[in-house]
C-alpha positions in Angstrom: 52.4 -206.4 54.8 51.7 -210.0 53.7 54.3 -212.0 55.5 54.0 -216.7 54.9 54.3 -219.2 57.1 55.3 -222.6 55.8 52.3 -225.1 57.3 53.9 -229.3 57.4 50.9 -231.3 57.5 51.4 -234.8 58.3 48.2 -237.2 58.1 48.3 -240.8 58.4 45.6 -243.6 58.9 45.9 -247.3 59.6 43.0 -249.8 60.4 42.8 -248.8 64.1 44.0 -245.0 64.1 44.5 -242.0 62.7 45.8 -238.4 63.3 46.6 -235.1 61.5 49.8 -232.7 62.9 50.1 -229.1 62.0 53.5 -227.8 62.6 53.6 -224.3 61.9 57.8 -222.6 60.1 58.6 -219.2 60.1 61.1 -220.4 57.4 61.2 -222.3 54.1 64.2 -224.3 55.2 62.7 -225.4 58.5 59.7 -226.7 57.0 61.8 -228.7 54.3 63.7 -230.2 57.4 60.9 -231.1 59.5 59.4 -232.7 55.4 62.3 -234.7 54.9 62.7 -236.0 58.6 59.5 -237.0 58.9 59.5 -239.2 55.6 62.7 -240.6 56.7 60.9 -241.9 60.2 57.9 -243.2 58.4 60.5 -245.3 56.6 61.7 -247.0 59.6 59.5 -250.3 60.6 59.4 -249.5 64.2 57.2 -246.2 63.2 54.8 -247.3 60.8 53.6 -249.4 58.3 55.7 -247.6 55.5 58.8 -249.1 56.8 57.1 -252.6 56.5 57.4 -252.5 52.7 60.4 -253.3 50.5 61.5 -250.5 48.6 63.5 -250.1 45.3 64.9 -246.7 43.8 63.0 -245.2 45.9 59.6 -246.6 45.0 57.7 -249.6 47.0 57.9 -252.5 45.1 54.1 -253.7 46.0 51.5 -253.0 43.3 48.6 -252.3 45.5 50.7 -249.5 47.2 50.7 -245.8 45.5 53.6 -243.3 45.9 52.8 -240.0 44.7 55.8 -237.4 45.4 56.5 -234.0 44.8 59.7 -232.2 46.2 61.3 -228.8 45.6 62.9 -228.1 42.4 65.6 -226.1 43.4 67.2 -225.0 46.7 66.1 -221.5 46.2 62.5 -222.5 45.0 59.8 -222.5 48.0 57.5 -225.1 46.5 54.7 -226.7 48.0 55.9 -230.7 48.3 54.1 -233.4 49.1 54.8 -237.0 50.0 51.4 -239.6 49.4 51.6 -242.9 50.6 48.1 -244.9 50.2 47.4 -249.0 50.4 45.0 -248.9 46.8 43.2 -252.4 48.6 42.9 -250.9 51.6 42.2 -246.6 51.0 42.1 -246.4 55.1 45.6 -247.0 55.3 47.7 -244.2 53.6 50.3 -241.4 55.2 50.5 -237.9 53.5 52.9 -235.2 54.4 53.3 -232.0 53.0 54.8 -228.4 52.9 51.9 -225.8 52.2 52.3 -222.0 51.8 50.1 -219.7 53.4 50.1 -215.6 53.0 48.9 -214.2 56.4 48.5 -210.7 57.3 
């Protein structure tokens, strides 16, 4: 029997760092929790760069900066989401978290 398991990935860069977490759900809902908390702390300055910009309607209002964001549809849909942050003048600074879905046996 196939069973899933709900991978967060969250990768971010700056000039002088980088790293990649894997947290591993055994449930949608987790996963989404974990997603949303951990965009919510990127937004705060004392965490990272993110929180450094000014934001309107939920956008950053610098050109150079690139939001690309996908969340669930529904609160019974298990989608895969994703939350891409890049610097477009500078490609090494970007923060990308998402919720992937993986069929394991």
């Amino acid at each position: 029997m196939m069973e899933k398991v709900y991978i967060v990935k969250f990768d971010w860069s700056t000039d002088d760092c980088n790293a990649v977490e894997l947290l591993v759900y055994g449930t949608y809902d987790r996963a989404y929790e974990k997603f949303k908390e951990l965009i919510a702390n990127e937004k705060k300055p004392e965490n990272s760069w993110v929180g450094d910009l000014a934001w309107k309607n939920g956008m950053p209002e610098d050109e150079r900066i690139e939001l690309d964001f996908l969340d669930r549809r529904s609160d019974a849909d298990e989608t895969e989401c994703y939350w891409l942050i890049t610097d477009t003048w500078n490609f090494g600074v970007h923060t990308y978290i998402s919720i992937e879905i993986k069929e394991v046996l």
